[in-house]
C-alpha positions as CSV (number, residue, x, y, z in Angstrom):
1,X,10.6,-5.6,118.7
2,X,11.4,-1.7,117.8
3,X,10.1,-0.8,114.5
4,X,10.6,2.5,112.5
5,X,8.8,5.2,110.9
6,X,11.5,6.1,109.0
7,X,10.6,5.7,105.5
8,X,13.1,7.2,103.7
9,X,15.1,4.5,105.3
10,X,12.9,1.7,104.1
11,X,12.6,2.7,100.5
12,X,15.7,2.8,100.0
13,X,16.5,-0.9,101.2
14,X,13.3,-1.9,99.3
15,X,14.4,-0.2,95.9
16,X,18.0,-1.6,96.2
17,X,16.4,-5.3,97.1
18,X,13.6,-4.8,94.6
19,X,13.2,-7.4,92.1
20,X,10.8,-7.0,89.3
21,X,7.3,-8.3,89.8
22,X,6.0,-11.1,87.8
23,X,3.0,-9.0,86.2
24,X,5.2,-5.6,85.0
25,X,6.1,-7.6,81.7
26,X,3.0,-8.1,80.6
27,X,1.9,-4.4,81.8
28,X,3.4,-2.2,79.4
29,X,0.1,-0.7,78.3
30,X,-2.5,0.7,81.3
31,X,-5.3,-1.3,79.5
32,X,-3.0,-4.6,79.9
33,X,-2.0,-3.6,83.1
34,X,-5.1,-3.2,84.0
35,X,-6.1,-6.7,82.9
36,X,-3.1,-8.1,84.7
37,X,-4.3,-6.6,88.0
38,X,-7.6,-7.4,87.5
39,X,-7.1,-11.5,86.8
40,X,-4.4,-11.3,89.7
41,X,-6.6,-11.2,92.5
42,X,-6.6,-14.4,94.5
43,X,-3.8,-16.1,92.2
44,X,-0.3,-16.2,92.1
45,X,1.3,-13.4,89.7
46,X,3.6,-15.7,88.2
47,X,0.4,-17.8,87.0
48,X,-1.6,-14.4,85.7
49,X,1.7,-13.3,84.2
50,X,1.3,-16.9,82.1
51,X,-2.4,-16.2,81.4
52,X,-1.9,-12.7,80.0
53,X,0.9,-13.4,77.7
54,X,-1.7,-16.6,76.5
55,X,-4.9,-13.7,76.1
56,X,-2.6,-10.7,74.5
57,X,-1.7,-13.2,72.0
58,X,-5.2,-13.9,71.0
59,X,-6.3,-10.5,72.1
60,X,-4.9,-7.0,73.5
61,X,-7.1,-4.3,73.0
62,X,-10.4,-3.8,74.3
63,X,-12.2,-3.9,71.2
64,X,-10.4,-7.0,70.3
65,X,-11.4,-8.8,73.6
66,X,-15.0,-7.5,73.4
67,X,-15.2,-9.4,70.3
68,X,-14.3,-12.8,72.0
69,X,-16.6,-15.2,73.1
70,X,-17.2,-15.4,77.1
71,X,-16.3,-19.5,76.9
72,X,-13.0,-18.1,74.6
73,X,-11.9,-16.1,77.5
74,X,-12.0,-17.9,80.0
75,X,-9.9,-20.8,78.2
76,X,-7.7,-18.4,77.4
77,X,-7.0,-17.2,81.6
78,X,-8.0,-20.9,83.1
79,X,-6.3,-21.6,85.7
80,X,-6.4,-18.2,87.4
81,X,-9.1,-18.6,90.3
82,X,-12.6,-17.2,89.4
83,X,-11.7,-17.7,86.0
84,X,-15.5,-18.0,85.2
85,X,-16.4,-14.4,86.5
86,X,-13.3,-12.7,85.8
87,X,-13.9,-13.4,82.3
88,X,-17.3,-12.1,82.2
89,X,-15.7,-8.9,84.1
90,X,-13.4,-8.7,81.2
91,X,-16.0,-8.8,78.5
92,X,-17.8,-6.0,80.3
93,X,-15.0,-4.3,81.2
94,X,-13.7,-4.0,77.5
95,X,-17.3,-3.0,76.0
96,X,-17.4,-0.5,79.1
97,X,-13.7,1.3,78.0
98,X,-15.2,1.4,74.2
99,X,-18.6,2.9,74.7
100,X,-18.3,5.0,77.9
101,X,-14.0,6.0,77.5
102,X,-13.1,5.6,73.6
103,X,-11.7,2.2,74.3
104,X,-8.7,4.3,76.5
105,X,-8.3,3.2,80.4
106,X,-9.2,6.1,82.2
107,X,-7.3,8.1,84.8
108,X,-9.3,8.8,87.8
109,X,-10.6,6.7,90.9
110,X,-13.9,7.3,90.3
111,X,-14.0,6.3,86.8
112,X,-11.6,3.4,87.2
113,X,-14.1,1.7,89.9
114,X,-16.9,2.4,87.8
115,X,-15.6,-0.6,85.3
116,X,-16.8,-4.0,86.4
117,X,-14.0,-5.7,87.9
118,X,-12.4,-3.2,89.6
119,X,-12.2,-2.5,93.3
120,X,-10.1,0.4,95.0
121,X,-7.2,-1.7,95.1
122,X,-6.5,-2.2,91.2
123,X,-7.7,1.0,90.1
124,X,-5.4,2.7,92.7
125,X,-2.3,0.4,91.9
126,X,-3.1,1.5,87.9
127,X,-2.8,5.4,88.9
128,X,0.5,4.7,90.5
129,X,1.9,2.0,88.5
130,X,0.4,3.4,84.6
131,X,0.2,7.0,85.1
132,X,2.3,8.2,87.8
133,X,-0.6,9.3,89.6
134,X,0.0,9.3,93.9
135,X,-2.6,6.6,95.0
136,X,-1.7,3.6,97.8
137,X,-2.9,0.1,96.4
138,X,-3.2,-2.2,99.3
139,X,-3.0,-5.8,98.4
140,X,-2.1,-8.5,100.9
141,X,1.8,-7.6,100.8
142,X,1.1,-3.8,101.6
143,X,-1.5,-4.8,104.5
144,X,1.1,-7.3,106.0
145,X,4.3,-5.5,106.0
146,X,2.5,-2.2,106.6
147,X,1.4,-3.6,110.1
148,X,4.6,-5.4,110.4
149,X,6.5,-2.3,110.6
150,X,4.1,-0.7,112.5
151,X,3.5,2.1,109.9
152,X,-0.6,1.1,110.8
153,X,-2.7,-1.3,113.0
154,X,-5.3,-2.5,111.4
155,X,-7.4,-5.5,110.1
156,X,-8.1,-4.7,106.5
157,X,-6.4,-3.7,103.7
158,X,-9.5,-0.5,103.3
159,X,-8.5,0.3,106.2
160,X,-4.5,0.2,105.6
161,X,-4.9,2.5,103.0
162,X,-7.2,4.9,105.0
163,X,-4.1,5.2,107.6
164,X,-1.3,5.3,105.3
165,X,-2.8,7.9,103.3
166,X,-2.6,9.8,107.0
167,X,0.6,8.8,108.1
168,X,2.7,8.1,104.8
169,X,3.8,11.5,102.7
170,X,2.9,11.7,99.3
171,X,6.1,11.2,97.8
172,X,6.2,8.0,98.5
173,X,2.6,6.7,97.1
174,X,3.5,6.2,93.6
175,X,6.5,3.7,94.3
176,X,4.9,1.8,97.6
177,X,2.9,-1.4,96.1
178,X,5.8,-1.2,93.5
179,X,8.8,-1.9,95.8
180,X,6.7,-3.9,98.7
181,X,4.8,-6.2,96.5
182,X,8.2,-7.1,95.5
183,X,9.2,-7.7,98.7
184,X,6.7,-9.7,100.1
185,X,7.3,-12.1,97.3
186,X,11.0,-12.6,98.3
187,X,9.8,-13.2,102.3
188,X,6.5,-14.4,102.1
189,X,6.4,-14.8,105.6
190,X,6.9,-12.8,108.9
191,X,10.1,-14.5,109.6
192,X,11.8,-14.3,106.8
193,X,10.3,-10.6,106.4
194,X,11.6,-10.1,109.9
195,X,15.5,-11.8,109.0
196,X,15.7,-9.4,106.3
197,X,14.6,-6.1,107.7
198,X,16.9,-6.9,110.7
199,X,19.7,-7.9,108.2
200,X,19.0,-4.2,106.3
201,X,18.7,-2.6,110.0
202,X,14.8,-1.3,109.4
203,X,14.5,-3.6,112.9
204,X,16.3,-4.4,115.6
């Protein structure tokens, strides 16, 4: 099967198939966008989406979350899995933006991973997704249809992003777990990936 490098090509298919995301309704702040990512891991987006609108309801700033009760929270997100720790995270993860950022999310890797919570993967989705900053967030749709297309080989999604940060130019970075989150969702697996990109000509 011949695969392409052309990503021009592919981002344009992927824009004009793009359909919005579950979780960018209930991510039109970085701090609840940040939230969204954060509970998203390991559940369905469609089931955090649910959750978030339920916790922004009750509470949607960080100083307003800090204030809730650990046992509060995590009624509030149940069912999303981990819901235990995730909403211990969250706690922390509030108190943390008040004390150390003026309750504001803040805009650099480094300080993003500092927060408990969050891993290279959310904080790197938030700089592309909330402030427009280049950054490659590799969730499981990014690793699979990264490899699929041949754009990378490799095992993990640390390591995906290592390689497309070498191979994929930086134009591209702020708009990639946008456009192919979206489409993994559509083809959730490699044959009906594979249907579409022959249907769109990204494969022969």
């Amino acid at each position: 099967m011949s695969k392409t490098h052309n990503f021009n090509e592919v981002f344009k298919i992927f824009k004009k198939n793009y359909r919005e995301i579950p979780l960018v309704p209930v991510s039109d702040t970085p701090f609840h966008a940040l939230v969204a990512v954060m509970l998203s891991a390991r559940t369905r987006d469609e089931t955090t989406a649910v959750r978030c609108q339920e916790l922004f309801k009750a509470a949607s700033t960080p100083k307003q979350i800090a204030k809730l009760p650990i046992e509060k929270i995590e009624i509030l997100i149940k069912p999303v899995s981990f819901y235990k720790t995730k909403a211990k995270a969250l706690k922390k993860l509030s108190q943390k933006l008040i004390d150390d950022f003026g309750g504001e999310v803040p805009k650099t890797l480094e300080e993003l991973i500092s927060l408990p919570g969050v891993g290279r993967k959310t904080a790197n989705i938030i700089l592309a997704r909330s402030f427009d900053i280049p950054a490659i967030g590799v969730d499981t749709h990014v690793h699979r249809i990264a490899n699929f297309l041949s754009w990378v080989d490799t095992k993990t999604p640390e390591q995906t992003e290592k390689e497309l940060m070498k191979v994929l130019p930086k134009k591209y970075w702020v708009d990639l777990n946008h456009y192919i989150v979206s489409i993994g969702q559509q083809y959730r697996n490699n044959r009906l990936l594979a249907e579409f990109l022959r249907k769109n000509k990204i494969i022969n």
